[in-house]
C-alpha positions as CSV (number, residue, x, y, z in Angstrom):
1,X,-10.4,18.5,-1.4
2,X,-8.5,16.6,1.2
3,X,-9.3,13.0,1.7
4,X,-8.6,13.0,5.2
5,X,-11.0,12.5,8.1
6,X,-8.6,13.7,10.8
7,X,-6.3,16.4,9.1
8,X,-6.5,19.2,7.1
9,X,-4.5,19.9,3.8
10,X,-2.0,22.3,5.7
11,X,-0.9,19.0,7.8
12,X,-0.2,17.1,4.7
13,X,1.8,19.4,2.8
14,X,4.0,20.1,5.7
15,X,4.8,16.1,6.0
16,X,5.0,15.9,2.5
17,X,7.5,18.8,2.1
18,X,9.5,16.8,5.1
19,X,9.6,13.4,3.6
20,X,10.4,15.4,0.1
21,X,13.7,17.1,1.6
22,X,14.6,13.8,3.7
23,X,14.2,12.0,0.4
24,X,16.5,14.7,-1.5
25,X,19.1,13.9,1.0
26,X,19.1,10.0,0.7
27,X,19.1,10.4,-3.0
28,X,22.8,11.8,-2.5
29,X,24.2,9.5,-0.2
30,X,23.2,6.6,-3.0
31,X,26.1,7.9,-5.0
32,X,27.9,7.9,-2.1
33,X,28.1,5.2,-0.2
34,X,29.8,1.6,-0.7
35,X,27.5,-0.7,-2.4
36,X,27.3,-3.1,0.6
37,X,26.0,-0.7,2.4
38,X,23.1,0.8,0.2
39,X,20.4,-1.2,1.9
40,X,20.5,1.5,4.7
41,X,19.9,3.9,2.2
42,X,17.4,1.7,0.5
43,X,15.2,1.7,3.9
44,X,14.3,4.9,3.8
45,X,14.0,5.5,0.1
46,X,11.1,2.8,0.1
47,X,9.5,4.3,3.2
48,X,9.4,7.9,2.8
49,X,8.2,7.5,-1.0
50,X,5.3,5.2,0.2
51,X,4.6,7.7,3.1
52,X,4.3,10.3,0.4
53,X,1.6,7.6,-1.2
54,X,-0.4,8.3,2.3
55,X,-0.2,11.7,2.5
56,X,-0.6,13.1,-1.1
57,X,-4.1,10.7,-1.3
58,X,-4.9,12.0,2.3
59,X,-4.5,15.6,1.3
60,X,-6.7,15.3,-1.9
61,X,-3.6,14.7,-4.6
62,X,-3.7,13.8,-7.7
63,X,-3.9,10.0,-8.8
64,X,-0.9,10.9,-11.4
65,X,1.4,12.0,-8.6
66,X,0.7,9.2,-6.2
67,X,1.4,7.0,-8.9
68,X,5.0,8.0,-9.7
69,X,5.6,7.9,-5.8
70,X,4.4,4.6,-5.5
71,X,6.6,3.5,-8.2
72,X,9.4,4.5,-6.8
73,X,8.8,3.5,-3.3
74,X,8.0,-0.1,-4.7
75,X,11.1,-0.1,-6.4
76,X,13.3,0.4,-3.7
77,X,11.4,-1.4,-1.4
78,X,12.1,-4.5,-4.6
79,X,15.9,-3.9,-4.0
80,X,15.3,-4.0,-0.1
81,X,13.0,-6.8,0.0
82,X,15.5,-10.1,1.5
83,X,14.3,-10.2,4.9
84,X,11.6,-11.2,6.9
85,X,8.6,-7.7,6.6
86,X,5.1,-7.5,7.9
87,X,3.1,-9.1,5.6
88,X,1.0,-5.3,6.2
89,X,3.8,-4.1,4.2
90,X,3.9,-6.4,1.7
91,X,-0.2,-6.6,1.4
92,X,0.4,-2.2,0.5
93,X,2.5,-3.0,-1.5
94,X,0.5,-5.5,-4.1
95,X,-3.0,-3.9,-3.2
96,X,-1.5,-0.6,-4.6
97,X,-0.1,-2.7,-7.8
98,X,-3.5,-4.2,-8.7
99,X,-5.2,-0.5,-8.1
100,X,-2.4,0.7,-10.8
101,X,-2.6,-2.5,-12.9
102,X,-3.9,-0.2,-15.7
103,X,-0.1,0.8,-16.3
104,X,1.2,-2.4,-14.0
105,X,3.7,-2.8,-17.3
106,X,5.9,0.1,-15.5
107,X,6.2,-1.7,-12.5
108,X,5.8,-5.5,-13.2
109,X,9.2,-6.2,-13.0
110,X,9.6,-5.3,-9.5
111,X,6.6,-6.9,-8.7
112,X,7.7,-9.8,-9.8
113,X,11.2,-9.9,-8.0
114,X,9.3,-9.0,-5.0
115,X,7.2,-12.2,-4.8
116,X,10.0,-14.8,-5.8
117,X,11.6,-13.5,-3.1
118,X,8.4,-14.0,-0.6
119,X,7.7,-17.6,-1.9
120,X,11.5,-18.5,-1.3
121,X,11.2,-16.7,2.0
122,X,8.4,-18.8,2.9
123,X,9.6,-22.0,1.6
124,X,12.7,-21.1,3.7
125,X,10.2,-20.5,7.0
126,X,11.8,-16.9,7.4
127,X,8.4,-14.9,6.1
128,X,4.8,-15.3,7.7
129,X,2.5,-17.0,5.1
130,X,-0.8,-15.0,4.3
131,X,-3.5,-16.0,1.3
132,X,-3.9,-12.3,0.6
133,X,-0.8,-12.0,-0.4
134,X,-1.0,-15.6,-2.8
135,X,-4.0,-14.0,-4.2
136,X,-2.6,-10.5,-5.1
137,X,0.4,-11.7,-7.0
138,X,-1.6,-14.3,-8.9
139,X,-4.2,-12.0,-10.2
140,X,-1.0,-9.4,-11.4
141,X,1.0,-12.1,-12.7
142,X,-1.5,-14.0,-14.0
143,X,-5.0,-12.2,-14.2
144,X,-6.7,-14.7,-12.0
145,X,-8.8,-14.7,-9.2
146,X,-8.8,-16.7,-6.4
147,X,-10.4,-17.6,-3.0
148,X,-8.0,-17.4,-0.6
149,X,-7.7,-17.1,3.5
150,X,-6.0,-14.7,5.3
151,X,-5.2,-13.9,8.6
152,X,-7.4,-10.3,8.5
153,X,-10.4,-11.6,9.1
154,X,-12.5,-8.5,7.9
155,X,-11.0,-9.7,4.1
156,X,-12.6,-12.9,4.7
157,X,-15.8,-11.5,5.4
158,X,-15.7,-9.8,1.8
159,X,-18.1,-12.1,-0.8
160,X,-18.6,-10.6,-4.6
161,X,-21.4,-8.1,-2.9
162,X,-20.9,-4.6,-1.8
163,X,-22.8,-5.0,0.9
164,X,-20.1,-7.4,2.8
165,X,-17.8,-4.8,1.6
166,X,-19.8,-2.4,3.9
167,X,-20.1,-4.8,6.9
168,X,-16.8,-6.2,6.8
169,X,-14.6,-2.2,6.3
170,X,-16.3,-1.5,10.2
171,X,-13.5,-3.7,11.2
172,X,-10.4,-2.5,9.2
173,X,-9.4,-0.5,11.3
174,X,-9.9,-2.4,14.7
175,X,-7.9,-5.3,13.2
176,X,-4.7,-3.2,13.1
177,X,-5.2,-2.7,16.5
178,X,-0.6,-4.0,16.3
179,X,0.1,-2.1,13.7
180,X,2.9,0.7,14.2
181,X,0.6,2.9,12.7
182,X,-2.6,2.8,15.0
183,X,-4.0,5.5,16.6
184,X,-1.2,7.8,15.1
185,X,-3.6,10.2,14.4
186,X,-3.8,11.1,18.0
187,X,0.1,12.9,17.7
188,X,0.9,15.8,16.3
189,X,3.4,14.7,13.5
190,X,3.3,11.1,13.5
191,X,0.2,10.7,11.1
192,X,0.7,9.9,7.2
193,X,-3.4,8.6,6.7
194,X,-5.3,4.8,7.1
195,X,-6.4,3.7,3.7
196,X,-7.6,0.2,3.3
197,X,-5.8,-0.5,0.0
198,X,-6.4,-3.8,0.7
199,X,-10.0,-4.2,1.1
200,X,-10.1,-1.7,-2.1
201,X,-7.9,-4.2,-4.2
202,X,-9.9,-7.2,-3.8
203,X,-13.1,-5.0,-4.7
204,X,-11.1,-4.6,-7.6
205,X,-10.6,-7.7,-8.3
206,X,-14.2,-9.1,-7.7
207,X,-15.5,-6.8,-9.7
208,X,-17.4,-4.9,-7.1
209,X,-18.4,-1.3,-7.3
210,X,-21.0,0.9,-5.6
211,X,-20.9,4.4,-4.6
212,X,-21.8,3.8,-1.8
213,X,-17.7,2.9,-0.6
214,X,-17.6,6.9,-0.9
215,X,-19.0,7.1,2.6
216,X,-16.8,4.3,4.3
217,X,-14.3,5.1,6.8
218,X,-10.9,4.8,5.8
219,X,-12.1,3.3,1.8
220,X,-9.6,4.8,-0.9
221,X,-12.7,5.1,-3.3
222,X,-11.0,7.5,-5.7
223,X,-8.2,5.2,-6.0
224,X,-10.7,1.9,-7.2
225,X,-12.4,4.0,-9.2
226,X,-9.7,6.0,-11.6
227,X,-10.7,4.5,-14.8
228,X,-14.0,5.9,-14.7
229,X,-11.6,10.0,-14.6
């Protein structure tokens, strides 16, 4: 059953056979290409496998599948990662790792490389600084949790209660208001879903559950709760 709010399955499998093809067609020119020059392929390897993320859990796909492409889209985006990113990107990114953690051992590495190259970044003043993001890679490196502050206000608004859960989702979507992605749904193929993997990550991490996050706009519910499958 699609996940989807806005579009049906038949939308979804049409952008995930195009991101599919696209993909089969930058997986070529890997073997191709001089090696100081794979970063251009790496690009869209990392984006059109986490675009496949969106869409498969939009359409109603299974966890297993969205898995492997996450996998691989992280693992690209690992070798791509040297630059300054929206710390949106980066946030997916780790929020998807601590919904997976249950099999984070076939991905850790990446994390890892990924955030030594965001604190050096930082310490260099060539990435944007956001708790979150401190928070996510210290509970998958080192199983803690901690309070943090980030700019997205909504997380902030999130105690160890499902209930500020509740109050505080209203707002995801309103506080990507500059997000390339907002209001895509209004095209006609620019759309790949909205899924707060953040706000589900930290649930995660806080230990809260309710079944009442099955009603909330834009809450990836089936994705917090895939131990319980």
């Amino acid at each position: 059953m699609t996940r989807d709010k806005y579009k049906n399955d038949i939308y979804f499998n049409d952008r995930i056979n195009f991101y599919e093809k696209s993909l089969r067609r930058f997986l070529e020119l890997e073997t191709e290409i001089p090696r100081e020059r794979l970063r251009y392929v790496y690009a869209p390897l990392s984006d059109y496998y986490l675009k496949l993320v969106y869409n498969e859990y939009s359409k109603g796909g299974e966890i297993e599948k969205i898995f492997e492409y996450y996998k691989s889209s992280l693992y690209f985006y690992s070798l791509l990662y040297e630059t300054k990113d929206s710390i949106y990107t980066l946030i997916d990114y780790l929020s998807l790792a601590v919904l997976f953690e249950d099999s984070k051992e076939e991905f850790i590495q990446d994390i890892e490389k990924i955030f030594s190259k965001y604190q050096a970044l930082v310490d260099a003043g060539e990435q944007y600084e956001d708790g979150y993001i401190d928070t996510l890679a210290l509970y998958l490196l080192e199983g803690q949790v901690e309070n943090f502050r980030s700019h997205l206000e909504y997380l902030n608004m999130i105690g160890n209660d499902a209930d500020s859960v509740i109050e505080a989702q209203q707002f995801w979507y309103y506080a990507h208001s500059d997000a390339w992605w907002y209001d895509t749904h209004k095209a006609d193929d620019a759309y790949d879903g909205y899924w707060s993997f953040d706000t589900a990550a930290l649930c995660k991490m806080r230990g809260i559950y309710d079944e009442r996050f099955k009603d909330l706009d834009f809450f990836p519910y089936d994705l917090l709760v895939q131990e319980d499958k």
